[in-house]
DSSP file (Angstrom, degrees, kcal/mol; ACC not computed):
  #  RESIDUE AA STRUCTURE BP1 BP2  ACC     N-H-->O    O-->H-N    N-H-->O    O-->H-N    TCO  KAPPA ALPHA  PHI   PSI    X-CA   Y-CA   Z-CA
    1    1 A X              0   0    0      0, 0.0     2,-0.1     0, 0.0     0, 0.0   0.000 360.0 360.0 360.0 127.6  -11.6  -11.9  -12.1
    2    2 A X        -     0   0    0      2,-0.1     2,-0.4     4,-0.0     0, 0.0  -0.322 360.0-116.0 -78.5 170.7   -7.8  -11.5  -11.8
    3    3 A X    >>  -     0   0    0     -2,-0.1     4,-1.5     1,-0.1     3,-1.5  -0.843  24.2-114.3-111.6 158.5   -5.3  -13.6  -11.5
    4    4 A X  H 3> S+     0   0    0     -2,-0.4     4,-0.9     1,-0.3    -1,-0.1   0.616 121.1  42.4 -90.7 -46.9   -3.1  -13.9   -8.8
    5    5 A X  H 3> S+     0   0    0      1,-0.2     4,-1.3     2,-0.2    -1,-0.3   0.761 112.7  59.4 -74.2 -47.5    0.1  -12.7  -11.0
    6    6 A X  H <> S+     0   0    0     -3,-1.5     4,-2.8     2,-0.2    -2,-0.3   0.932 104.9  46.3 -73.6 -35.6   -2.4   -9.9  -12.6
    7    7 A X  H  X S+     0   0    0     -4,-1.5     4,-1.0     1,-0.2     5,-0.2   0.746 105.3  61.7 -94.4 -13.3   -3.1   -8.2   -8.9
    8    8 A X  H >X S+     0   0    0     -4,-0.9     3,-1.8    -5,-0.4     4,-1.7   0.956 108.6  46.4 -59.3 -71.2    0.8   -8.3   -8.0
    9    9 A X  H 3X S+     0   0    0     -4,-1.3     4,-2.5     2,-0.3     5,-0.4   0.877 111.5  44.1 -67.3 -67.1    1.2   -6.0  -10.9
   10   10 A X  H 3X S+     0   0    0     -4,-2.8     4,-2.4     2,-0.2    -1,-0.3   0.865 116.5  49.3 -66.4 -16.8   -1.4   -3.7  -10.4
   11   11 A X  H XX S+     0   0    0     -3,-1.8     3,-1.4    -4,-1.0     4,-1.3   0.971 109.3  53.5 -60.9 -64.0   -0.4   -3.6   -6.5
   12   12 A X  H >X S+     0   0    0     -4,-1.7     3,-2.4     1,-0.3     4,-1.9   0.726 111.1  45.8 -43.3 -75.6    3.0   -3.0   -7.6
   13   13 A X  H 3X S+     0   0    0     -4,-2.5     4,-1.2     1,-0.2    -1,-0.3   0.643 111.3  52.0 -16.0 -53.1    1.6    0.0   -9.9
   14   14 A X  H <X S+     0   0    0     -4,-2.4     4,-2.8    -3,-1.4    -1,-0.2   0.786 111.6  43.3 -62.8 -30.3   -0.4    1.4   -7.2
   15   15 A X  H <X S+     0   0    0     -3,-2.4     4,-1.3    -4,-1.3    -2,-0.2   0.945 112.9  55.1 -79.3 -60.2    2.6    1.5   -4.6
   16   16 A X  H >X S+     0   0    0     -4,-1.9     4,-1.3    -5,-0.2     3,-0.7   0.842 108.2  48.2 -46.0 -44.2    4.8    2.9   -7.6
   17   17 A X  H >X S+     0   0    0     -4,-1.2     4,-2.2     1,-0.3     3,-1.1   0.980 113.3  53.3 -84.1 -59.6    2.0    6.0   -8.1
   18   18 A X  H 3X S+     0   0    0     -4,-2.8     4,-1.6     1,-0.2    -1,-0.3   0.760 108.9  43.7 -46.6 -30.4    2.2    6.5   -4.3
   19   19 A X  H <X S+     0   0    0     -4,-1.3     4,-2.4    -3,-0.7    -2,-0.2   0.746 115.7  43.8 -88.3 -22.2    5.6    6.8   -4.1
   20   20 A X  H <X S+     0   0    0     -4,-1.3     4,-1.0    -3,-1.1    -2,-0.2   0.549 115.7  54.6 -95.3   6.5    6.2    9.2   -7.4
   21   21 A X  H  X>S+     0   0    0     -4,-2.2     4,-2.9    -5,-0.2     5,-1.3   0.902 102.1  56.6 -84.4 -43.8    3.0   11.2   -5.8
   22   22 A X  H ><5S+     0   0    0     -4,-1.6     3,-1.7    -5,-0.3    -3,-0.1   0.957 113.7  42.2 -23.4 -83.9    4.9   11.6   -2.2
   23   23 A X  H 3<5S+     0   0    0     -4,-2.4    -1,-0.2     1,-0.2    -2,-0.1   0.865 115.9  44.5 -42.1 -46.1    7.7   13.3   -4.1
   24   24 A X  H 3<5S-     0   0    0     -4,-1.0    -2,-0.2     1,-0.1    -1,-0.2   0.654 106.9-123.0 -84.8  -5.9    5.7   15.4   -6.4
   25   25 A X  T <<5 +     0   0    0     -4,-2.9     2,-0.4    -3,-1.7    -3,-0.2   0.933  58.2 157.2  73.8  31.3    2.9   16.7   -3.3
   26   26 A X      < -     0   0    0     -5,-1.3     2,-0.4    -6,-0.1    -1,-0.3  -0.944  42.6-117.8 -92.2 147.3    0.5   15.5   -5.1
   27   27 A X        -     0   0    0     -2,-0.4     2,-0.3    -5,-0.0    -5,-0.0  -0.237  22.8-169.4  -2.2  82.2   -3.0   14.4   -4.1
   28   28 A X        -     0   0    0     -2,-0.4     2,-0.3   -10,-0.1     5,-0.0  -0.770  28.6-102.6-107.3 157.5   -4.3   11.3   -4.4
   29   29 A X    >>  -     0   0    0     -2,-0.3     3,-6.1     1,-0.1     4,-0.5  -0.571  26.7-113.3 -85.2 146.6   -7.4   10.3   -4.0
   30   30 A X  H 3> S+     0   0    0      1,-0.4     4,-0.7    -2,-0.3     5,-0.3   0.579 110.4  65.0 -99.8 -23.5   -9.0    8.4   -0.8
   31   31 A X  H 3> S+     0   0    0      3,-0.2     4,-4.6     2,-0.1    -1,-0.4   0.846  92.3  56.0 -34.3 -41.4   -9.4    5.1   -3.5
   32   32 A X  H <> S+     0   0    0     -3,-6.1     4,-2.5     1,-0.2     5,-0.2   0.816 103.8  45.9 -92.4 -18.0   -6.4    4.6   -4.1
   33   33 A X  H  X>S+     0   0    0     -4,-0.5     4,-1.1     2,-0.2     5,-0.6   0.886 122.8  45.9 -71.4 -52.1   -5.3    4.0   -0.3
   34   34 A X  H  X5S+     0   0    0     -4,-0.7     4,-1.6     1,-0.2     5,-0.3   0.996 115.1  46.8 -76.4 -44.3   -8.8    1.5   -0.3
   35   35 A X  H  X>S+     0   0    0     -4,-4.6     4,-4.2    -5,-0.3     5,-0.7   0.995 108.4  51.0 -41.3 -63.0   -7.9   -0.1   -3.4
   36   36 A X  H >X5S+     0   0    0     -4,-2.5     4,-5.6     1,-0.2     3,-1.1   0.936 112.6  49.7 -42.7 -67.5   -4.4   -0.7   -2.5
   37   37 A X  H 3X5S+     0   0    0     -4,-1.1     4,-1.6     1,-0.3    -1,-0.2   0.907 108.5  55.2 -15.6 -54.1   -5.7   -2.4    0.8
   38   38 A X  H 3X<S+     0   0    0     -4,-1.6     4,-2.2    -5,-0.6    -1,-0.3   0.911 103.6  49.6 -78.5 -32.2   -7.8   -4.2   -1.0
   39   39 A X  H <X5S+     0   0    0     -4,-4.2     4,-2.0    -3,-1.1    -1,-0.2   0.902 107.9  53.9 -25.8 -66.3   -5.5   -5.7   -3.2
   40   40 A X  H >X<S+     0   0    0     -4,-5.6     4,-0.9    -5,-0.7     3,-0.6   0.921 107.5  51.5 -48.1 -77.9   -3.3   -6.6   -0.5
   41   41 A X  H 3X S+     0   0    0     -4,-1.6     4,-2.9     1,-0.3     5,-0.2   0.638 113.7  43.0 -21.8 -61.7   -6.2   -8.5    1.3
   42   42 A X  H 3X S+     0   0    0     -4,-2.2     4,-2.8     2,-0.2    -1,-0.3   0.936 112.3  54.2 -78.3 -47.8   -7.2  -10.6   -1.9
   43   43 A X  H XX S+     0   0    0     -4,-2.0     4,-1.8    -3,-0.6     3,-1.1   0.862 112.8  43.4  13.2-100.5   -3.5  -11.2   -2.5
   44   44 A X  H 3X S+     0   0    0     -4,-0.9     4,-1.8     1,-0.3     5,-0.2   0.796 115.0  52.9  -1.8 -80.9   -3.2  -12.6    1.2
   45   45 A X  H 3X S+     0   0    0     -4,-2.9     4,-1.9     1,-0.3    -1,-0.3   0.789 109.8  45.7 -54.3 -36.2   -6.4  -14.5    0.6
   46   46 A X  H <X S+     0   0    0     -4,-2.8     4,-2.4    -3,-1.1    -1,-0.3   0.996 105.4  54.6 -53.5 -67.1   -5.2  -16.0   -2.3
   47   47 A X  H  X S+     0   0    0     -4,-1.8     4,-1.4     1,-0.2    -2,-0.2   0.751 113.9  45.9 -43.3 -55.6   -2.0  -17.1   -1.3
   48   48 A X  H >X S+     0   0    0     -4,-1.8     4,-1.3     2,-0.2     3,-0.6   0.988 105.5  53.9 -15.5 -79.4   -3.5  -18.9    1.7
   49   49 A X  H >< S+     0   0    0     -4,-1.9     3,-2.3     1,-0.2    -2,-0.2   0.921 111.5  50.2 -31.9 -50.7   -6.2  -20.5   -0.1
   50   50 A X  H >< S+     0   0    0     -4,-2.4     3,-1.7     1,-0.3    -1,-0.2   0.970 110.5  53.5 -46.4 -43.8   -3.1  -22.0   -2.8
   51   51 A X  H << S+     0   0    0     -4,-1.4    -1,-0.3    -3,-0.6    -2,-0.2   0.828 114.9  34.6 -75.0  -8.1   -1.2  -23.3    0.3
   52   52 A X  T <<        0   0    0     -3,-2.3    -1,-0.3    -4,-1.3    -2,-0.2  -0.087 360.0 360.0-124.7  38.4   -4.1  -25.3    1.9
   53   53 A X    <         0   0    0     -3,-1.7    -2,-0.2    -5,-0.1    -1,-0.2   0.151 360.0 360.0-131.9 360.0   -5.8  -26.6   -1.2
């Protein structure tokens, strides 16, 4: 399990890849859009959970 601080990072990464893939026309594969998402979501979910417990 990651930690709240660990799955910023690797969003961050994932957004970073998208953006130097944009420029370069490259391809990415239909993961990395459903990872990022999924990221977000437990992100979200976390951050909730913190504020009501």
């Amino acid at each position: 399990m990651f930690t709240l601080k660990e799955k910023l990072y690797l969003l961050k990464l994932l957004k970073s890849e998208k953006r130097k893939s944009f420029w370069g026309f490259r391809k990415r594969d239909s993961v990395h859009d459903q990872l990022v998402e999924k990221l977000e979501q437990m992100v979200r979910n976390e951050q909730v959970n913190q504020e009501h417990l």
